[in-house]
DOZAVO-421878 format. One line per field, with one value per residue: residue number from 0; residue in one letter; x, y, z of N, C-alpha, C, O in turn. Coordinates in nm, 2 decimals. Each point is the difference from the previous one (the first is absolute). Layout:
// residues N
seq	c(NUM, ...)
type	c(a, ...)
n_xx	c(X, ...)
n_yy	c(Y, ...)
n_zz	c(Z, ...)
ca_xx	c(X, ...)
ca_yy	c(Y, ...)
ca_zz	c(Z, ...)
c_xx	c(X, ...)
c_yy	c(Y, ...)
c_zz	c(Z, ...)
o_xx	c(X, ...)
o_yy	c(Y, ...)
o_zz	c(Z, ...)
***
This chain:
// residues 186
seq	c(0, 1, 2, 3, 4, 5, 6, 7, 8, 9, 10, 11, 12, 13, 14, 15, 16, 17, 18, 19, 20, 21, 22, 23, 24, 25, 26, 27, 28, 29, 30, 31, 32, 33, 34, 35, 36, 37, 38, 39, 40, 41, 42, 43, 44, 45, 46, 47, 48, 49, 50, 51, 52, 53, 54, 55, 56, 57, 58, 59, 60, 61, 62, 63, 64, 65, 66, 67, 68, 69, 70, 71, 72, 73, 74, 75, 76, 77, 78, 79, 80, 81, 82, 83, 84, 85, 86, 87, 88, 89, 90, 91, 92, 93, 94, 95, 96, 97, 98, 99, 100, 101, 102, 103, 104, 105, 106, 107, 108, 109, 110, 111, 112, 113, 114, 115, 116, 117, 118, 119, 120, 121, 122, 123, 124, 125, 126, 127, 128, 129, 130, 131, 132, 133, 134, 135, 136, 137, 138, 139, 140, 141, 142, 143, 144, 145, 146, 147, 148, 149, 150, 151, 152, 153, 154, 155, 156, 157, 158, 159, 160, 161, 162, 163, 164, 165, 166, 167, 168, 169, 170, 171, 172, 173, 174, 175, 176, 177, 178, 179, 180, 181, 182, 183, 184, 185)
type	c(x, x, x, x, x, x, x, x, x, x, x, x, x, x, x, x, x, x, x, x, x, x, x, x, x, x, x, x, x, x, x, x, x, x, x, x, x, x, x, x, x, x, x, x, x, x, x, x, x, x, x, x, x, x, x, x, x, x, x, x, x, x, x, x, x, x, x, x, x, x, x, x, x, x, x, x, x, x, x, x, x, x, x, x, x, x, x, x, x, x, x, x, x, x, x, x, x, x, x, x, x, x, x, x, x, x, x, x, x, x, x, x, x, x, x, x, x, x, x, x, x, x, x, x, x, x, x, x, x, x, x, x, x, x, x, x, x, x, x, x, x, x, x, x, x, x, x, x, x, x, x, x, x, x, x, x, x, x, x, x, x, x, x, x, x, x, x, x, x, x, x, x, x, x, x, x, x, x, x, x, x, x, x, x, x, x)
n_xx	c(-3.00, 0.19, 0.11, 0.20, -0.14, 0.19, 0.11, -0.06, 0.06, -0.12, -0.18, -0.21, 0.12, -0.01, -0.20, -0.07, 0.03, -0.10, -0.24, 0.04, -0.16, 0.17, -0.06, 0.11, -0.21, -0.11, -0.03, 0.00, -0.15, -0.17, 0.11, -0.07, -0.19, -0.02, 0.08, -0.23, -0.05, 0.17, -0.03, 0.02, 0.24, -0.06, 0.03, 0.16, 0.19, -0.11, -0.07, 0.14, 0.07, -0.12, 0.22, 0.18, -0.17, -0.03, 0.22, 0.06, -0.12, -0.06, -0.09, -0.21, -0.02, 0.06, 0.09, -0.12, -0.18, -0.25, -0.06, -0.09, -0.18, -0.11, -0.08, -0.17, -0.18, 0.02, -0.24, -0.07, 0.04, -0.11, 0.16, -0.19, 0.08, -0.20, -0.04, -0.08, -0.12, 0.16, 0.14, 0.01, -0.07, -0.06, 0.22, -0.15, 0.17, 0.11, -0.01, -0.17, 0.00, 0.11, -0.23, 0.14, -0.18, 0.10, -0.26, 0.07, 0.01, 0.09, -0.16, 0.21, -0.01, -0.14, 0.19, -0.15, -0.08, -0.01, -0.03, -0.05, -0.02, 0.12, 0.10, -0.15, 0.16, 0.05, 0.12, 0.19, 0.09, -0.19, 0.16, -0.12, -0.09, 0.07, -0.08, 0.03, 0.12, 0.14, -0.05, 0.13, -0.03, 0.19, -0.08, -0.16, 0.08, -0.02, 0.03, 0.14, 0.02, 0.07, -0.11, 0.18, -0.07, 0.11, 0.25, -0.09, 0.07, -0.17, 0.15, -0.23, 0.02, -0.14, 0.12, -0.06, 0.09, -0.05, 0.02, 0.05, -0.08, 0.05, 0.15, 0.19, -0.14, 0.21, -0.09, 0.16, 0.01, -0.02, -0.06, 0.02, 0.09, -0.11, 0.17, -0.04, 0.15, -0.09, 0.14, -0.11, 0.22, -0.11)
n_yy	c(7.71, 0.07, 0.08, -0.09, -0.17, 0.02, -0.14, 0.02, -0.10, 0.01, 0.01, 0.07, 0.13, 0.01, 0.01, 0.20, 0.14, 0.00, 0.04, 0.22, 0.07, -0.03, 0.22, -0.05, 0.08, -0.12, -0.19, 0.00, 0.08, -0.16, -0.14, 0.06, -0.08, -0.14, 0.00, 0.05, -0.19, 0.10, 0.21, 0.13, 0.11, 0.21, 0.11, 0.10, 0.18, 0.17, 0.16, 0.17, 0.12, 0.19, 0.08, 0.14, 0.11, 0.22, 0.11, 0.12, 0.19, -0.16, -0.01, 0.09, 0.14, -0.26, 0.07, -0.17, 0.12, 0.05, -0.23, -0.06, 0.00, -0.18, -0.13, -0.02, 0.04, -0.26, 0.01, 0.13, -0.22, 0.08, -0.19, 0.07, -0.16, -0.10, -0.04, -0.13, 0.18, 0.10, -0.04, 0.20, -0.08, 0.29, -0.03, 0.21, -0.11, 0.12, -0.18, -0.02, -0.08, -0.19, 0.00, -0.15, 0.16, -0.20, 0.11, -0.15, -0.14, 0.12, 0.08, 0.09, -0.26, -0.18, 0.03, 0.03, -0.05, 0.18, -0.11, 0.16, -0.13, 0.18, -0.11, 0.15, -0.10, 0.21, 0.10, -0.15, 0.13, -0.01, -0.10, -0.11, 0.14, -0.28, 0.22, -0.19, -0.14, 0.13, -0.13, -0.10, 0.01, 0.07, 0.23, 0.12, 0.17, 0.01, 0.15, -0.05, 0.09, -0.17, 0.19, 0.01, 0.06, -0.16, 0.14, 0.12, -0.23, -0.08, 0.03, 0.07, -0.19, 0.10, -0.16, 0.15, -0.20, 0.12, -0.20, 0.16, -0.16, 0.20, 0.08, -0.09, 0.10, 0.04, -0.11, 0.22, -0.14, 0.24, -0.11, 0.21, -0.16, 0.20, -0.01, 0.17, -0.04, 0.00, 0.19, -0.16, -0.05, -0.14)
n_zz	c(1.23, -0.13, 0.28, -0.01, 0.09, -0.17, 0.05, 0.22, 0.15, -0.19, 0.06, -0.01, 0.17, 0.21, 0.00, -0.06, 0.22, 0.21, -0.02, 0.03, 0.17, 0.10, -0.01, -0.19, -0.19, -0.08, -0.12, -0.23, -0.16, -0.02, -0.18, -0.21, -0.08, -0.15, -0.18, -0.05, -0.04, 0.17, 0.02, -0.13, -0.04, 0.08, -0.17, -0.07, 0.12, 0.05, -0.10, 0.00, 0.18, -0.14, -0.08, 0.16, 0.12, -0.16, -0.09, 0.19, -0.04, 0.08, -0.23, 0.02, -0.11, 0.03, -0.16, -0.04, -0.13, 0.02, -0.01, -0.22, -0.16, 0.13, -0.10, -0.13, 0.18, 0.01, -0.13, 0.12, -0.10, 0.20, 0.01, -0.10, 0.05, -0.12, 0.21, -0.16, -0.04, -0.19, 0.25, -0.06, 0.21, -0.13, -0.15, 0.06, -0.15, 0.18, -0.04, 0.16, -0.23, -0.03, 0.04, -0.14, -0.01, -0.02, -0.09, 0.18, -0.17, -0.12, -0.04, -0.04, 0.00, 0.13, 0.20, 0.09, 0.16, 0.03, 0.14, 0.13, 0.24, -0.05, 0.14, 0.13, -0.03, 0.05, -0.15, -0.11, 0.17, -0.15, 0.16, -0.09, -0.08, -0.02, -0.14, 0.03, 0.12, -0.12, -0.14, 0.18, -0.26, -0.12, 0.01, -0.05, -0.17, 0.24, -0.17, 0.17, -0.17, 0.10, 0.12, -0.05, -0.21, -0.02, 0.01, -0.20, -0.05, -0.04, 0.24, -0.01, -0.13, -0.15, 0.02, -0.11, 0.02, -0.17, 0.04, -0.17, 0.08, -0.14, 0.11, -0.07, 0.16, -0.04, 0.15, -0.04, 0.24, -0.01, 0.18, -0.10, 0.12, 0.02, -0.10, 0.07, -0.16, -0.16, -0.04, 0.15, 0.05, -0.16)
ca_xx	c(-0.06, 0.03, -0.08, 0.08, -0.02, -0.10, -0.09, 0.02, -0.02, -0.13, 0.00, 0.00, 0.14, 0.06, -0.04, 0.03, 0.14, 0.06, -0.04, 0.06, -0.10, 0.00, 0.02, 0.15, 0.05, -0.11, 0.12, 0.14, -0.07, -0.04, 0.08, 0.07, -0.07, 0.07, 0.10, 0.02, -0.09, 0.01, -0.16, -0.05, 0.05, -0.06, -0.15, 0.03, 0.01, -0.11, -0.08, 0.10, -0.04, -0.13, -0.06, 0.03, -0.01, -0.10, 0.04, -0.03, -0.12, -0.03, -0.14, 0.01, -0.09, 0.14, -0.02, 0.17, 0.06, 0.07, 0.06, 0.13, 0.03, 0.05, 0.19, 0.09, 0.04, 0.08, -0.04, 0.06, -0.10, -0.03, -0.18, -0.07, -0.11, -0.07, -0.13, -0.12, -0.06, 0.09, 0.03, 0.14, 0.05, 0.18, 0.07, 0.11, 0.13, 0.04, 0.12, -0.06, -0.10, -0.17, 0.01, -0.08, -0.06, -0.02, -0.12, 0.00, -0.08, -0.09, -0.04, -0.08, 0.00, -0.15, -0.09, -0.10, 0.06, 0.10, -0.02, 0.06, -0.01, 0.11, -0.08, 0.03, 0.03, -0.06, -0.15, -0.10, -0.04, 0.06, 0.07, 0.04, -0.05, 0.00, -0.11, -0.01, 0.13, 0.04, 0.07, 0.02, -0.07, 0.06, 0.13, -0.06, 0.05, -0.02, 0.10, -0.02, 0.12, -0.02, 0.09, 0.07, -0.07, -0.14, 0.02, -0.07, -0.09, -0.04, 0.05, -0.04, -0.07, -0.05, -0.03, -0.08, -0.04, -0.08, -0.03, -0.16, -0.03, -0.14, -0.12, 0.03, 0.14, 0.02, 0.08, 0.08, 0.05, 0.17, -0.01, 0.08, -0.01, 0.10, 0.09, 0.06, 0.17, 0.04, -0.06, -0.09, -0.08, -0.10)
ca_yy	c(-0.04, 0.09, 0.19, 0.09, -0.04, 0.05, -0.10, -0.06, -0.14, -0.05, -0.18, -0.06, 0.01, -0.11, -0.14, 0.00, 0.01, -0.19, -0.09, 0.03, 0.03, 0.17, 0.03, -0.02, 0.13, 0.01, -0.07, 0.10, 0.13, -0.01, -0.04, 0.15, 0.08, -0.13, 0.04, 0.17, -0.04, -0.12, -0.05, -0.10, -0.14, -0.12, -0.06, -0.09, -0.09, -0.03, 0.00, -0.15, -0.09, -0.01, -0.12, -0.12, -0.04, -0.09, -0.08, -0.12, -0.09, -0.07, -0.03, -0.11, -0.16, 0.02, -0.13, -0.11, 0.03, 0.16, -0.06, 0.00, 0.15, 0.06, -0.09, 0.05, 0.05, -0.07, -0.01, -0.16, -0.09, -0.11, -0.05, -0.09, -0.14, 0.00, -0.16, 0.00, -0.03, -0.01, 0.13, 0.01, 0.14, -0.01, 0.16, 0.03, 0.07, 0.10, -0.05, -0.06, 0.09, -0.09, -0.13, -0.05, -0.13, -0.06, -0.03, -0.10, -0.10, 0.04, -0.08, 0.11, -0.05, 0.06, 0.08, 0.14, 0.17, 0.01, 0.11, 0.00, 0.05, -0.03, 0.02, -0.01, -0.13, 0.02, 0.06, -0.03, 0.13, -0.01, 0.06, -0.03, -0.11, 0.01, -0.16, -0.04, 0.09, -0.06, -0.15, -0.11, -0.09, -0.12, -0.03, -0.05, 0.10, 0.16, 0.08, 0.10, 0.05, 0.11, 0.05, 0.08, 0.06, -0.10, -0.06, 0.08, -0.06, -0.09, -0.13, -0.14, 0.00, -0.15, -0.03, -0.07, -0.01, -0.02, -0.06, -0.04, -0.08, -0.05, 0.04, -0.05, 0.05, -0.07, 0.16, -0.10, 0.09, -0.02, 0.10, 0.02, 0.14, 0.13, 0.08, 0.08, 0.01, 0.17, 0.09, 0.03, -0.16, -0.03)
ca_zz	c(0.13, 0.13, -0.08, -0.12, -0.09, -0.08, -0.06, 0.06, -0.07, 0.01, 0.01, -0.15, -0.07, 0.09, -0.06, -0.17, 0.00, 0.00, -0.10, -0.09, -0.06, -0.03, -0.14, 0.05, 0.08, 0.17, 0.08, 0.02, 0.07, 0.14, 0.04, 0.06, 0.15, 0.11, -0.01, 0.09, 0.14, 0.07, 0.04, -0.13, 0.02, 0.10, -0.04, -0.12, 0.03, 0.09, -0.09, -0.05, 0.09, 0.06, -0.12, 0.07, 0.08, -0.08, -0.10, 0.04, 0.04, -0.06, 0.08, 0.09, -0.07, -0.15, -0.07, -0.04, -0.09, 0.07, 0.09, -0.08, 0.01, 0.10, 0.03, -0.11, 0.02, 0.08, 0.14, 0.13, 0.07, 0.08, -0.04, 0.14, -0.08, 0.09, -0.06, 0.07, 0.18, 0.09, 0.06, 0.03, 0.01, -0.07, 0.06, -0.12, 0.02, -0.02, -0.09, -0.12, -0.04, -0.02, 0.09, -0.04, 0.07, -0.11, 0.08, -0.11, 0.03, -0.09, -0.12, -0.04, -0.12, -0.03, 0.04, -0.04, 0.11, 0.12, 0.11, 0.13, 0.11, 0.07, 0.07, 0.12, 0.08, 0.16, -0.01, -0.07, -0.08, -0.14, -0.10, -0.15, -0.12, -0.17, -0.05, -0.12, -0.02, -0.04, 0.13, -0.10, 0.02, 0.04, 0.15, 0.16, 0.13, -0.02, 0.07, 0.02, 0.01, 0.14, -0.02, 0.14, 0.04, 0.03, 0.12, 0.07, -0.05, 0.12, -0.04, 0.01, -0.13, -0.06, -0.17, -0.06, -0.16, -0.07, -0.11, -0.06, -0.12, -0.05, 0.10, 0.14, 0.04, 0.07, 0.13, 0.04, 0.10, 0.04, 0.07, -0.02, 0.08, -0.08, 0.12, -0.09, 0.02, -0.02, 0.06, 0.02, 0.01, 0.12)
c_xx	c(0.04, -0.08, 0.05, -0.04, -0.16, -0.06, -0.02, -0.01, -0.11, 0.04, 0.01, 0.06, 0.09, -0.02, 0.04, 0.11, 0.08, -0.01, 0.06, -0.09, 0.04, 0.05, 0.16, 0.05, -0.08, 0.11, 0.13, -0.05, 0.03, 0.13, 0.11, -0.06, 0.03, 0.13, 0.04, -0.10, -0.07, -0.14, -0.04, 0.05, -0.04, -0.15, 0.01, 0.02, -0.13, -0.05, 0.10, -0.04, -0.13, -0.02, 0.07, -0.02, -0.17, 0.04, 0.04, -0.09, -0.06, -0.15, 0.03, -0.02, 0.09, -0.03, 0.19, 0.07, 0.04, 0.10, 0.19, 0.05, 0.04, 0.14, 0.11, 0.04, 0.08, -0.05, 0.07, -0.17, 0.02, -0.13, -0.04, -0.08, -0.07, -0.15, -0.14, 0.01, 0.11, 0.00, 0.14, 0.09, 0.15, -0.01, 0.06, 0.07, 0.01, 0.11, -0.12, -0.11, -0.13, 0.03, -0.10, -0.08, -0.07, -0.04, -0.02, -0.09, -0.11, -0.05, -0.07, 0.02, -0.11, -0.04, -0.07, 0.07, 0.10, -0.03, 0.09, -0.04, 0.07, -0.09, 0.08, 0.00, -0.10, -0.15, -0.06, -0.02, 0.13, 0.10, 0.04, -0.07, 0.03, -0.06, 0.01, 0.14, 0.09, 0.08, 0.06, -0.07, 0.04, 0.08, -0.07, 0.01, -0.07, 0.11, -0.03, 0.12, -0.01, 0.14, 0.02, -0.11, -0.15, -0.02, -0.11, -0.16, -0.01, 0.07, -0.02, -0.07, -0.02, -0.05, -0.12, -0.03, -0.13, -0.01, -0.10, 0.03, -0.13, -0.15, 0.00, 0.09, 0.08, 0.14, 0.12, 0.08, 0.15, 0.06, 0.15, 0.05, 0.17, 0.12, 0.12, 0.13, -0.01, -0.06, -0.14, -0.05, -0.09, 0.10)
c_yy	c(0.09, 0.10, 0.01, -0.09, 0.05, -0.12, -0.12, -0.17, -0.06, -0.16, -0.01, 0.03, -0.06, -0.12, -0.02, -0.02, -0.13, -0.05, 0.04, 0.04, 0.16, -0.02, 0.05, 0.17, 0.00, -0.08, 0.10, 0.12, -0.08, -0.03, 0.15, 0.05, -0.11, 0.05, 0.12, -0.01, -0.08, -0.05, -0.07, -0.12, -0.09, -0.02, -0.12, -0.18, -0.07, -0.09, -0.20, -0.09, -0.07, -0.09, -0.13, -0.10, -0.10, -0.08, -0.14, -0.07, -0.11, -0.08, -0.15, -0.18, 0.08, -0.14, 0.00, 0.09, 0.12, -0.05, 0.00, 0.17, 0.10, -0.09, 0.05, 0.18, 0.09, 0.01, -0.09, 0.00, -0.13, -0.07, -0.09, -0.07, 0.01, -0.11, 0.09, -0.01, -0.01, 0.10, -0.01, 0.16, -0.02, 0.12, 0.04, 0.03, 0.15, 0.00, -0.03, 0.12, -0.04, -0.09, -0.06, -0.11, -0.08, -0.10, -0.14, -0.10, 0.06, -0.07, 0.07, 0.03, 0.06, 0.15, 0.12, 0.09, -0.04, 0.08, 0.02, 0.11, 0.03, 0.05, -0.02, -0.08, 0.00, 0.04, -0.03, 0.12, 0.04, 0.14, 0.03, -0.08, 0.07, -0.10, -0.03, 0.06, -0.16, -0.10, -0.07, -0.15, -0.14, -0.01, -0.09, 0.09, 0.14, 0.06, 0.11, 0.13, 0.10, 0.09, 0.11, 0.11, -0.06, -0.02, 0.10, -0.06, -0.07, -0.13, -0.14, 0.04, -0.13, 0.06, -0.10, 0.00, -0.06, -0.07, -0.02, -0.08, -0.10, 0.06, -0.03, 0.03, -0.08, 0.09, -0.10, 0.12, -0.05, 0.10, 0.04, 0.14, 0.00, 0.03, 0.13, 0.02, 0.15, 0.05, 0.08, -0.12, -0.02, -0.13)
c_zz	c(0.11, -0.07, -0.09, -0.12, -0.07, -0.08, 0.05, -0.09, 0.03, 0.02, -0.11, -0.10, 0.02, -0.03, -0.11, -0.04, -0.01, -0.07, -0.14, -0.12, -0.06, -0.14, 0.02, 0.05, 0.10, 0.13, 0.02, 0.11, 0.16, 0.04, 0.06, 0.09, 0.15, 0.08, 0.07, 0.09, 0.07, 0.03, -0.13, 0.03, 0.13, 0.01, -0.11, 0.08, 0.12, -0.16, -0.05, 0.11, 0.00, -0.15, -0.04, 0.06, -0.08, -0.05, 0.10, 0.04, -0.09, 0.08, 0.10, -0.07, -0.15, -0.06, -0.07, -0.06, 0.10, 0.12, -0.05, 0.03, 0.12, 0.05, -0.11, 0.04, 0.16, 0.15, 0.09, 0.04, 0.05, -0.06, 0.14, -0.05, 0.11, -0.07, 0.05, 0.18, 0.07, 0.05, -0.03, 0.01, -0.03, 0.09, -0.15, 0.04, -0.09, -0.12, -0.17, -0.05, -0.03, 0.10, -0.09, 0.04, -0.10, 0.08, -0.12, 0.04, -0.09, -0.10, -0.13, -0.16, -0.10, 0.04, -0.11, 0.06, 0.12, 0.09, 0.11, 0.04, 0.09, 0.18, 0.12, 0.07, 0.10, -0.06, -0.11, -0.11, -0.15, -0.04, -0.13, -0.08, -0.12, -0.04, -0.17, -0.06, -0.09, 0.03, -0.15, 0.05, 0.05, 0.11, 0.12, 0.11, -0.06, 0.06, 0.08, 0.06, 0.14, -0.02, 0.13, 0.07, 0.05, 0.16, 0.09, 0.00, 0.19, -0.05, -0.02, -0.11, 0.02, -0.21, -0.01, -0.18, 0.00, -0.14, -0.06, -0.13, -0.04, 0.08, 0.12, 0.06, 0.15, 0.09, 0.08, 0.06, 0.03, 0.12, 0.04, 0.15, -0.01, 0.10, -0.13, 0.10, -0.02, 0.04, 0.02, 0.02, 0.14, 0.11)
o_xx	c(-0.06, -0.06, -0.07, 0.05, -0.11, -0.09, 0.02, -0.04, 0.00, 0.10, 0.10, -0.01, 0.06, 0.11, 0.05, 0.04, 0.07, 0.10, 0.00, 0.03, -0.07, 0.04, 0.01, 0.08, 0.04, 0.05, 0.05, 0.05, 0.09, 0.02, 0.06, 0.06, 0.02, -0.01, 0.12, -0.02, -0.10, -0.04, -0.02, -0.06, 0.01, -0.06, -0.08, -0.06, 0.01, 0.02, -0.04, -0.06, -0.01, -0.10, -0.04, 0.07, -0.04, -0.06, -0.01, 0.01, 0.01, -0.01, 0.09, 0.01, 0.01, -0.06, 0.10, 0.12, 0.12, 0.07, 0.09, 0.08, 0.06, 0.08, 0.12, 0.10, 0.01, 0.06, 0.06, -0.06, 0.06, -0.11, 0.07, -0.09, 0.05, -0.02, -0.01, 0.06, 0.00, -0.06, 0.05, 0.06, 0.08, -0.08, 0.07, -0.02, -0.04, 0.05, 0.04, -0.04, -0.10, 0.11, -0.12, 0.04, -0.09, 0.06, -0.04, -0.05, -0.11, 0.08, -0.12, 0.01, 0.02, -0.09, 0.08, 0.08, 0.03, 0.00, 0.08, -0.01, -0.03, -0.09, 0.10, -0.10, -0.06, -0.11, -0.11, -0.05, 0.12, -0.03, 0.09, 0.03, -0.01, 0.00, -0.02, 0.00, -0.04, 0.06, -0.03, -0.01, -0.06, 0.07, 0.05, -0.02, -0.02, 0.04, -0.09, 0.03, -0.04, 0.10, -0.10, -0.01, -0.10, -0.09, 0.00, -0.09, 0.09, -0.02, 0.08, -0.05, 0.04, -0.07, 0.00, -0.05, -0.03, -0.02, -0.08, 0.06, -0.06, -0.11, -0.08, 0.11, -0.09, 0.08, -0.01, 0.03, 0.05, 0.06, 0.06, -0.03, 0.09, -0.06, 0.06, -0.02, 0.05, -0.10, -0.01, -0.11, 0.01, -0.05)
o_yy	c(0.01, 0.02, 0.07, 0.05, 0.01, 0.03, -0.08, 0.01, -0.04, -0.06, -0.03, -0.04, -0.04, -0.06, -0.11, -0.05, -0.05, -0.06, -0.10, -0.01, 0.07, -0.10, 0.05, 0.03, 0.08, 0.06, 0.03, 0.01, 0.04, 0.05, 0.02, 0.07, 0.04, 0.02, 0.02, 0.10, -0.07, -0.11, -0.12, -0.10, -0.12, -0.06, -0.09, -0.11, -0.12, -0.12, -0.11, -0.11, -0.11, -0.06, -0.10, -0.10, -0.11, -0.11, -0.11, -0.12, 0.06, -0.02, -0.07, -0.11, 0.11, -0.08, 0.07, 0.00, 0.03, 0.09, 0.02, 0.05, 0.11, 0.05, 0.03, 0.05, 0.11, 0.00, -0.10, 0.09, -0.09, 0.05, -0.05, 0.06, 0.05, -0.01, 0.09, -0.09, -0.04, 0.09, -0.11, 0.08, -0.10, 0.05, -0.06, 0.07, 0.00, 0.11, -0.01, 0.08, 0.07, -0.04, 0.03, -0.12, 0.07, -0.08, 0.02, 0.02, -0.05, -0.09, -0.01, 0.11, 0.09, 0.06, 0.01, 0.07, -0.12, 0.11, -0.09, 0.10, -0.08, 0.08, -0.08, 0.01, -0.10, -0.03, 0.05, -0.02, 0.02, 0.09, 0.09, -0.12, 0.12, -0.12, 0.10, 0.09, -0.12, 0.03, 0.02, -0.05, -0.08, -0.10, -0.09, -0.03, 0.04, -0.04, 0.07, -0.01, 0.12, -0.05, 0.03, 0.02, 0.06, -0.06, -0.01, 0.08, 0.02, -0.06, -0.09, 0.11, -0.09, 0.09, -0.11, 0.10, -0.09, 0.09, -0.08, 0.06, -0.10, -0.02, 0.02, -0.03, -0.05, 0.07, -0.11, 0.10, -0.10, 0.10, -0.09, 0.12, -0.09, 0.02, -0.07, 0.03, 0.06, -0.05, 0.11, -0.03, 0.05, -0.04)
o_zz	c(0.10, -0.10, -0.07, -0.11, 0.04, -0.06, -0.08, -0.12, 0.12, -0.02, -0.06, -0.12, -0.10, -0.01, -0.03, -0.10, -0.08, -0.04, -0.08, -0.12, -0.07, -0.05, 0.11, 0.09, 0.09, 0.09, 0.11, 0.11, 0.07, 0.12, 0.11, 0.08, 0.11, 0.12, 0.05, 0.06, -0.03, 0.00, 0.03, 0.03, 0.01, 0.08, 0.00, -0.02, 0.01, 0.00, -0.01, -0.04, 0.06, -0.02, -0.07, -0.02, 0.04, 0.00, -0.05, 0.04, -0.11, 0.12, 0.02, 0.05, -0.05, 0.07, 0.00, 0.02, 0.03, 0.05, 0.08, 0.07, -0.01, 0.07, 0.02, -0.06, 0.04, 0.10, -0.03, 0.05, -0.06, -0.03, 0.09, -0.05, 0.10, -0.11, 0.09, 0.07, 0.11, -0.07, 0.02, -0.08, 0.03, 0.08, -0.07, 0.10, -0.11, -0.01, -0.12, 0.08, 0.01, 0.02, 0.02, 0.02, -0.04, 0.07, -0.12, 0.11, 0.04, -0.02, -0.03, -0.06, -0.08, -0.06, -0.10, -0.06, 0.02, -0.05, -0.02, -0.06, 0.09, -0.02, -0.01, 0.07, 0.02, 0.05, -0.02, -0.11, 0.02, -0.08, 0.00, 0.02, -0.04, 0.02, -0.07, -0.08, 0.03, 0.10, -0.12, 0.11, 0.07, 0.04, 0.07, 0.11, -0.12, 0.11, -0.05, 0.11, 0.00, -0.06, 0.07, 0.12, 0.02, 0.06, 0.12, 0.03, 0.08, -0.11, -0.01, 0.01, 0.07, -0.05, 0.05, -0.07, 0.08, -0.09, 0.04, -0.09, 0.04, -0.03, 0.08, -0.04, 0.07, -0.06, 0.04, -0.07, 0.02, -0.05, 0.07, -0.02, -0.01, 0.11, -0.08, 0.12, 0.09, 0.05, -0.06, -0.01, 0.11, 0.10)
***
């Protein structure tokens, strides 16, 4: 990556590299050129930050099980219960990695599909949809895992689920406005 470097480090070497995808003399080869330059090693490291930062992301709508899988690997989640047609503005705290909002009063035994609309409080206007995404049948709750970078979203949301069973679908609001503790908070 400097002028004196004769083979600079591609992303897509860099990537492979973390992941441990290299063949063991291709890994040894990059590990000795690491070693004698600094412009590589600070791309490696930009490169470590930017897949870092994917491996914590996790989707917005989780079901029980990816719900285990992200505590077993020691997320700190806050849960926030929330009913039909309730408002309840939280704060995520800066100390937590999910703010789980476990959108309940559901009935979604019978349902066919699941839908949600996540939307603008003030304008009504649809940030996010996920449609026909996997739910458990017996909880009564849709999850929804908010997480620290969401704080660049408009602070007042409203959720809306969608229930289709049997051909009938039936719509249940949870209006949720937002205040973010860290840095870049509204």
């Amino acid at each position: 990556m400097t002028q004196s470097c004769t083979r600079p480090l591609s992303f897509d070497s860099g990537v492979a590299y973390l992941a441990g995808d290299l063949a063991p003399e291709v890994e040894t080869d990059l590990e000795e050129h690491l070693l004698g330059c600094g412009g590589c090693t600070e791309a490696l490291a930009r490169i470590s930050a930017i897949t870092e930062s994917f491996r914590s992301m996790h989707p917005p709508v989780i079901n029980a099980s990816r719900l285990a899988s992200i505590r077993s690997r020691g997320a700190r989640i806050k849960d926030n219960p929330l009913q039909p047609g309730e408002r309840k503005p939280v704060t995520f705290p800066r100390d937590v990695d999910i703010l789980l909002h476990r959108l309940g009063g559901l009935d979604l035994r019978a349902a066919d599909r699941v839908d949600i609309d996540v939307c603008v409080e003030e304008t009504g206007d649809v940030l996010y949809t996920e449609q026909n995404f996997a739910f458990d049948r017996d909880s009564g709750e849709v999850l929804i895992a908010c997480q620290q970078h969401f704080s660049v979203l408009p602070p007042n949301i409203v959720i809306e689920v969608r229930v289709t069973d049997h051909g009938v679908e039936r719509s249940s609001k949870y209006a949720i406005p937002h205040r973010f503790e860290g840095a870049g908070a509204q």
